[in-house]
Backbone as a chain_set.jsonl record, in Angstrom:
{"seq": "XXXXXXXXXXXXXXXXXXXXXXXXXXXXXXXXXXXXXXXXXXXXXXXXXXXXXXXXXXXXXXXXXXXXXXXXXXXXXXXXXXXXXXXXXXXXXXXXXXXXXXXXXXXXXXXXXXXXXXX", "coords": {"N": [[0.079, 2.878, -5.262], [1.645, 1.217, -3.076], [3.382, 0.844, 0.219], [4.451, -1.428, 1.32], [4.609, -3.039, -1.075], [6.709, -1.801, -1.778], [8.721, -1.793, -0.552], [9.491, -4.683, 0.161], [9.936, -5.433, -2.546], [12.456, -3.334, -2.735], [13.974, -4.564, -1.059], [14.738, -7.116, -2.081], [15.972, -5.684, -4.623], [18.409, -4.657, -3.117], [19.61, -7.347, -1.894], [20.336, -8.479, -4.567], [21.94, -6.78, -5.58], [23.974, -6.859, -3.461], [24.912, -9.304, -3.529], [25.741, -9.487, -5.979], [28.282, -7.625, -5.916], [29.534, -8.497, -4.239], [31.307, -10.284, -4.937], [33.403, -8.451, -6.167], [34.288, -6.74, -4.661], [35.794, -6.158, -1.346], [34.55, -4.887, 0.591], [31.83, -5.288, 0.09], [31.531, -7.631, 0.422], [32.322, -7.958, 3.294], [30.196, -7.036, 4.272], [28.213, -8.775, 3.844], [29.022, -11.138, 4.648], [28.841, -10.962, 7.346], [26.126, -10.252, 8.397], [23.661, -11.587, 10.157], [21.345, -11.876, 9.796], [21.102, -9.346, 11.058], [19.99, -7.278, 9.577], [16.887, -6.878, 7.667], [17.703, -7.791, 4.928], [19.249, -9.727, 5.116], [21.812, -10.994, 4.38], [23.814, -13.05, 5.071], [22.964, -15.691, 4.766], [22.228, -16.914, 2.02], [21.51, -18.643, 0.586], [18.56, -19.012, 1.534], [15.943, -16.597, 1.146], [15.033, -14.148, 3.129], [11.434, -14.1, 4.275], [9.555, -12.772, 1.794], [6.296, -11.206, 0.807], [3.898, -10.048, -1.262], [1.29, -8.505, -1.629], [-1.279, -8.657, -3.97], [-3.183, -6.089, -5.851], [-5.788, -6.825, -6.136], [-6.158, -8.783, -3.935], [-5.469, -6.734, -2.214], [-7.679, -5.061, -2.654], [-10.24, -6.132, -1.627], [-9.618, -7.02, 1.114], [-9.762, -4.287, 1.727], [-12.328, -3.683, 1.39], [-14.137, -5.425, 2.999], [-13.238, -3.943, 5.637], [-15.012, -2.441, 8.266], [-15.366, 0.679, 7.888], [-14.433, 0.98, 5.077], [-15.971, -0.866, 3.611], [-18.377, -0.09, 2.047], [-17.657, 1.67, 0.325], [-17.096, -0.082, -2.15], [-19.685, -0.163, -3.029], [-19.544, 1.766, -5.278], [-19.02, 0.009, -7.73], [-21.239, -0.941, -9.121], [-23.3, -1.269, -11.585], [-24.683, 1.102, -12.596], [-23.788, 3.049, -11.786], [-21.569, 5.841, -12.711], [-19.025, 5.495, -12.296], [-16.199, 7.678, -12.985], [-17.093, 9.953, -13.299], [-18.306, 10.129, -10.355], [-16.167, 9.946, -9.124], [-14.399, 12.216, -10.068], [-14.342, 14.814, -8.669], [-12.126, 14.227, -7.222], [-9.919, 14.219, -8.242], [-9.794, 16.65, -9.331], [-8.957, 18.763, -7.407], [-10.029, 20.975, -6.544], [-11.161, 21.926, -4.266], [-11.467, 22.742, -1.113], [-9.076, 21.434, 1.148], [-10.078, 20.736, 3.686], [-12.766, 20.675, 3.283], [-13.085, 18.679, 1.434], [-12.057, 16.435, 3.065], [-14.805, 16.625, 4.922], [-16.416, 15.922, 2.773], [-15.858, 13.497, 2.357], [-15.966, 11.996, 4.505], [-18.769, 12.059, 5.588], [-19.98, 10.977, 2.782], [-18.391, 8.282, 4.094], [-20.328, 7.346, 5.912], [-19.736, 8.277, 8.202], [-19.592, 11.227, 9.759], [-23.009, 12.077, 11.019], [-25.96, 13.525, 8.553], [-28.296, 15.876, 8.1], [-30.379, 14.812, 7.081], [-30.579, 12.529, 7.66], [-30.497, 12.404, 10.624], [-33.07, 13.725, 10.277], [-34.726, 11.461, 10.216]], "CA": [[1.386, 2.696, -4.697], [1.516, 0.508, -1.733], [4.215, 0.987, 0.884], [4.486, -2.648, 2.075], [5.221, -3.406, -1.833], [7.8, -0.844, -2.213], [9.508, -2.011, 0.733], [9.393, -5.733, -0.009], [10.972, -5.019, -3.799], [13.679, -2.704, -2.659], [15.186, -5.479, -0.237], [15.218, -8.12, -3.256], [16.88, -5.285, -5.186], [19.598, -4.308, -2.235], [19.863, -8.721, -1.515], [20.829, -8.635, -5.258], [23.288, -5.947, -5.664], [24.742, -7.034, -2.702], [25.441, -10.284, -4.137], [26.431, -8.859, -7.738], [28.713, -6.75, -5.452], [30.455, -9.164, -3.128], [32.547, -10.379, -6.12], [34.309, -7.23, -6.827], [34.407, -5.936, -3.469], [35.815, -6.456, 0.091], [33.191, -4.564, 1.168], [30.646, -5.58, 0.22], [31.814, -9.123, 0.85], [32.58, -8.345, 4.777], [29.266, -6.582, 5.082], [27.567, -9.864, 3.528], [29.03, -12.407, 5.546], [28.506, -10.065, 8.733], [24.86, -9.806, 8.271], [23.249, -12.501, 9.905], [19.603, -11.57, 10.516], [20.68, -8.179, 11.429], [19.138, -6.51, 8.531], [15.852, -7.123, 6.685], [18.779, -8.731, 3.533], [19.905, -11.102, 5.88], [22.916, -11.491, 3.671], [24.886, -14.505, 5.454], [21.721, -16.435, 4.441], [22.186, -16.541, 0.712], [20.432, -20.178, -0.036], [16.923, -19.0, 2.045], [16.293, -15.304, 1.13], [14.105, -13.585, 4.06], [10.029, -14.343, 3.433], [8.942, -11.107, 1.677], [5.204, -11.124, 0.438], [3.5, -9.154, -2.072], [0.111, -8.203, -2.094], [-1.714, -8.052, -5.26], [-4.024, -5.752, -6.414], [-7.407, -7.921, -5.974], [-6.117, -8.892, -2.12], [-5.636, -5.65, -1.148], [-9.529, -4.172, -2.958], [-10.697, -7.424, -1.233], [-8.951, -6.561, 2.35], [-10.436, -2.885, 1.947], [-13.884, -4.083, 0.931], [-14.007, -6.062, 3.942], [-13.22, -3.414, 6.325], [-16.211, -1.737, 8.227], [-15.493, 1.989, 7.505], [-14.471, 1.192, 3.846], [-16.771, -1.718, 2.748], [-19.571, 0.931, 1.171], [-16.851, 1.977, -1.554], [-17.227, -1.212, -3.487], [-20.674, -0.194, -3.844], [-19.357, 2.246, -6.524], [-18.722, -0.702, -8.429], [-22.302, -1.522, -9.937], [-23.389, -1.325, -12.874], [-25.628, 2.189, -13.097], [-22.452, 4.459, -11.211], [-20.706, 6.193, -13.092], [-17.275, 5.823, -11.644], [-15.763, 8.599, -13.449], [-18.253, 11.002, -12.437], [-18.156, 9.95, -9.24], [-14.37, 10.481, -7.897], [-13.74, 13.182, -10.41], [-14.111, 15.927, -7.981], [-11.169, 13.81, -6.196], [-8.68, 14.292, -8.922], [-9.411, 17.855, -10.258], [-8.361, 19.654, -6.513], [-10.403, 22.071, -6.404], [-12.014, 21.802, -3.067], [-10.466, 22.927, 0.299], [-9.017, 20.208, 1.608], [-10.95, 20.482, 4.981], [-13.937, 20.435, 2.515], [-13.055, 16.962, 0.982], [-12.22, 15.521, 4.119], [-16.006, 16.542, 5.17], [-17.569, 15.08, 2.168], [-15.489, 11.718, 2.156], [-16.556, 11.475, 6.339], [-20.277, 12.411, 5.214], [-19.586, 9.523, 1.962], [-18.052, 7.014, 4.615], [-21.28, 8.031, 6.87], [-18.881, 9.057, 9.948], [-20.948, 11.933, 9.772], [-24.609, 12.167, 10.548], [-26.388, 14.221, 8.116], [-29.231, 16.468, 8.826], [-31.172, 14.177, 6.255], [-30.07, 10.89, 8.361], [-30.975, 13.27, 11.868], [-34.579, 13.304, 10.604], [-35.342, 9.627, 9.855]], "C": [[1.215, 2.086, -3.307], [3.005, 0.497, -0.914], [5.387, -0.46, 0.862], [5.532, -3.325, 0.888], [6.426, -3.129, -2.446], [9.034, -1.514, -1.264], [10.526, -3.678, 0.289], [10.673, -6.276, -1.679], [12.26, -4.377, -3.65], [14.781, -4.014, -2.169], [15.452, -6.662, -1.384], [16.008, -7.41, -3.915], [18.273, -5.619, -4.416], [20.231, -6.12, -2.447], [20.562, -8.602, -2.936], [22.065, -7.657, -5.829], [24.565, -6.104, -5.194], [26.187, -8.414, -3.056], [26.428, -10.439, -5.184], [28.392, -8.488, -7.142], [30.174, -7.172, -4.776], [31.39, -10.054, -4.062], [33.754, -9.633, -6.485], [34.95, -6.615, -5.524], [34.604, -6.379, -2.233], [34.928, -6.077, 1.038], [32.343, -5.067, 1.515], [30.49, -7.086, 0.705], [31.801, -9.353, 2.31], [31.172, -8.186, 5.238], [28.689, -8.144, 4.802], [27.75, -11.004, 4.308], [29.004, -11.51, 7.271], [27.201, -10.197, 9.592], [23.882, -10.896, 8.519], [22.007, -12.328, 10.667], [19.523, -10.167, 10.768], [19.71, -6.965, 10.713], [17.632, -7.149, 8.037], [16.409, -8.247, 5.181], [18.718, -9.614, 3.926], [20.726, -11.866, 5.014], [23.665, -12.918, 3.648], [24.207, -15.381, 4.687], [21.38, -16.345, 3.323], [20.597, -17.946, 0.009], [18.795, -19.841, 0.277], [16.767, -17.469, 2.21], [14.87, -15.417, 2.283], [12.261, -13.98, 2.975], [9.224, -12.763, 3.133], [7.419, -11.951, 0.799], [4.763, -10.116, -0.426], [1.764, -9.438, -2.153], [-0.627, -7.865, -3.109], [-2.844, -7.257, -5.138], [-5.443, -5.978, -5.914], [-7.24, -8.119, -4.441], [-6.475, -7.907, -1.211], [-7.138, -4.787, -1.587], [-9.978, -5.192, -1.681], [-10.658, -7.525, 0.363], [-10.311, -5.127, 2.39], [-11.686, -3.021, 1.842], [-14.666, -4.721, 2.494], [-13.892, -5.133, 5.5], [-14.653, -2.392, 6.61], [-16.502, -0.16, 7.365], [-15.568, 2.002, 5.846], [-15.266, 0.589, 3.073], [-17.828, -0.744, 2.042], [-18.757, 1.125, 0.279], [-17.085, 0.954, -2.694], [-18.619, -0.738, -3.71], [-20.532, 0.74, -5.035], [-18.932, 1.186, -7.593], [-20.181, -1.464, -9.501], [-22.868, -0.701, -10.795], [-23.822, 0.144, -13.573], [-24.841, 3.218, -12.341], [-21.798, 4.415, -12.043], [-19.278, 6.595, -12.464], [-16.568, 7.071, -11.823], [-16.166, 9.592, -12.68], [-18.065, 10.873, -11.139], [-16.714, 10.443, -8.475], [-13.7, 11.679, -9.169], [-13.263, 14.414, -9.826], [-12.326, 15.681, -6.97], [-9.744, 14.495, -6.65], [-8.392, 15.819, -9.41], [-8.773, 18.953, -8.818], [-8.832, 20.31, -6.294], [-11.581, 22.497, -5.488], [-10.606, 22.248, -2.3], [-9.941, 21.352, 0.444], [-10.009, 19.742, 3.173], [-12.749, 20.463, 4.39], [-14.28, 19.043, 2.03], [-12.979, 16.54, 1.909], [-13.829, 15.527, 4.495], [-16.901, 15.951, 4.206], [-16.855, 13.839, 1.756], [-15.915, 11.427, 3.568], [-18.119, 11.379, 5.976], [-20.693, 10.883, 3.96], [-19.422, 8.473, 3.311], [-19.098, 7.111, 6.208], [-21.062, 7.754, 8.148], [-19.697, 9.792, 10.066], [-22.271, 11.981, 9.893], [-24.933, 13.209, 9.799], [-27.603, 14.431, 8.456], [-30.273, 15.575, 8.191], [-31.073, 12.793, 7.182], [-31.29, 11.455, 9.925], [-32.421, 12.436, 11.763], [-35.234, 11.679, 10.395], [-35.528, 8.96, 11.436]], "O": [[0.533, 2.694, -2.482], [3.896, 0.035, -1.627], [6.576, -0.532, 0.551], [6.609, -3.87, 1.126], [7.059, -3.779, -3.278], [10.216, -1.564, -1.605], [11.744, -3.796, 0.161], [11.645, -7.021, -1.8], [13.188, -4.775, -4.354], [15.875, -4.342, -2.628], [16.615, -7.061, -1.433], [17.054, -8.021, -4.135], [19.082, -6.473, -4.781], [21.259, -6.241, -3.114], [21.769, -8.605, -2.69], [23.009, -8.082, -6.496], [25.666, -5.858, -5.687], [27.41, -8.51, -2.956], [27.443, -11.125, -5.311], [29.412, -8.901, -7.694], [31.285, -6.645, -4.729], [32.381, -10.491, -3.477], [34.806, -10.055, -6.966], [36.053, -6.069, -5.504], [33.678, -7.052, -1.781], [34.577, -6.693, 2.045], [31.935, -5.359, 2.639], [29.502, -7.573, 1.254], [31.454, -10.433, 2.787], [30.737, -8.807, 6.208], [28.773, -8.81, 5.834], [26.837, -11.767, 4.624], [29.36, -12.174, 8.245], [27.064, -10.243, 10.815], [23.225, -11.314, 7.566], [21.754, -12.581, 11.845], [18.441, -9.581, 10.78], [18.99, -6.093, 11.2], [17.617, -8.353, 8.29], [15.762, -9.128, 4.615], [18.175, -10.544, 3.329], [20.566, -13.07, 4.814], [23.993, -13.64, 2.706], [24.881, -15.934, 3.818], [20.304, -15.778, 3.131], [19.515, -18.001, -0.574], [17.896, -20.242, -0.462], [17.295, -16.935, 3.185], [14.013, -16.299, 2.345], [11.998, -14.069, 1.775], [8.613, -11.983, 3.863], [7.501, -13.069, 0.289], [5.418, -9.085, -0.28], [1.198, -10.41, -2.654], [-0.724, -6.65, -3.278], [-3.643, -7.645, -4.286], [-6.059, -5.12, -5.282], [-8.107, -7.663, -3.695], [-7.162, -7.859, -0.191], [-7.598, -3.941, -0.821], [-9.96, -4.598, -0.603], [-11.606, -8.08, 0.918], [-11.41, -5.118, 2.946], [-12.259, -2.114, 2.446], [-15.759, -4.299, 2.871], [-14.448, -5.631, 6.479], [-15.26, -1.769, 5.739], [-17.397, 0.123, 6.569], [-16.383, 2.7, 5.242], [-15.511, 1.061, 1.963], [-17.83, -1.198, 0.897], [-19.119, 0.7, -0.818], [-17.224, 1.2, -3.892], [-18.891, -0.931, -4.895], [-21.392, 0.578, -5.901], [-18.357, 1.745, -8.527], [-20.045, -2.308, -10.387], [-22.882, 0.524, -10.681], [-23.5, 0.439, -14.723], [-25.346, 4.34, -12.3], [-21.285, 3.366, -12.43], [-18.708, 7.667, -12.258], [-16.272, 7.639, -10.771], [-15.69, 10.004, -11.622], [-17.457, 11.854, -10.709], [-16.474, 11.147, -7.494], [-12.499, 11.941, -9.101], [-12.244, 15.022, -10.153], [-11.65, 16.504, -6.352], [-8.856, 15.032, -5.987], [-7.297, 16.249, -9.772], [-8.126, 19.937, -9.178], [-8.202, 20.89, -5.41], [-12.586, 23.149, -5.768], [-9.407, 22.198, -2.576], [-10.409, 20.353, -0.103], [-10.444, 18.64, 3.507], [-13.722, 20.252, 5.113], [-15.339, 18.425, 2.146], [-14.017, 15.91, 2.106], [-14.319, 14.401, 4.407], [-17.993, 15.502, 4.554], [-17.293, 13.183, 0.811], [-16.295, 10.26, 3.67], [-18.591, 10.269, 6.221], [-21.491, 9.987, 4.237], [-20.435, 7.817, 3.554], [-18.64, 6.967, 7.342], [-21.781, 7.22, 8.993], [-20.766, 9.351, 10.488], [-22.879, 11.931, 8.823], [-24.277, 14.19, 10.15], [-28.224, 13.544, 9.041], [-31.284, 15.557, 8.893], [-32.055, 12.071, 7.009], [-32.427, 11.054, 10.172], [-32.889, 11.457, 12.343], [-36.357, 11.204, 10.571], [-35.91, 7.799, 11.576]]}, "num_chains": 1, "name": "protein.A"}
């Protein structure tokens, strides 16, 4: 679930309702021609809807991969990890939570470990 995409989709919904809307309705018709930039809709402005973006999938691994703290996660991606295995403990809950946070910091080696120490 990505925020950015949720966000981005709603206002194409609202822009189209609005539209649907301003037919039937004085309302919705005053707010529409009212609305000129003030919103995210930017109603007045029917011909050039606002520039919304969508991030796919692949951009945003690709983004995260790329980042210092997170780039090591893609290495769960080769060939002899078992993925599954690997982030199952994530999904079943049954850790503290101040427990998981310490072994995803210790994973994203924020943490020194006493094994790291001696080297």
């Amino acid at each position: 679930m990505d925020v950015v995409n949720l966000h981005t989709e709603q206002i194409e919904n609202l822009r189209e309702l609005f539209s649907a809307k301003a037919c039937t309705s004085d309302l919705h018709s005053v707010v529409s021609l009212a609305d000129k930039g003030y919103t995210p809709l930017n109603l007045a402005n029917r011909d050039d809807p606002p520039n919304l973006s969508f991030l796919y999938d692949t951009e945003k691994q690709e983004q995260w991969s790329r980042k210092e703290l997170h780039g090591h996660h893609h290495e769960i991606n080769q060939p002899h990890i078992d993925k599954k295995a690997s982030n199952i403990w994530l999904m079943k809950g049954e850790l503290f939570a101040k427990t998981e946070g310490f072994l995803i910091a210790i994973q994203d080696q924020v943490i020194t470990t006493n094994n790291y120490k001696n080297v």
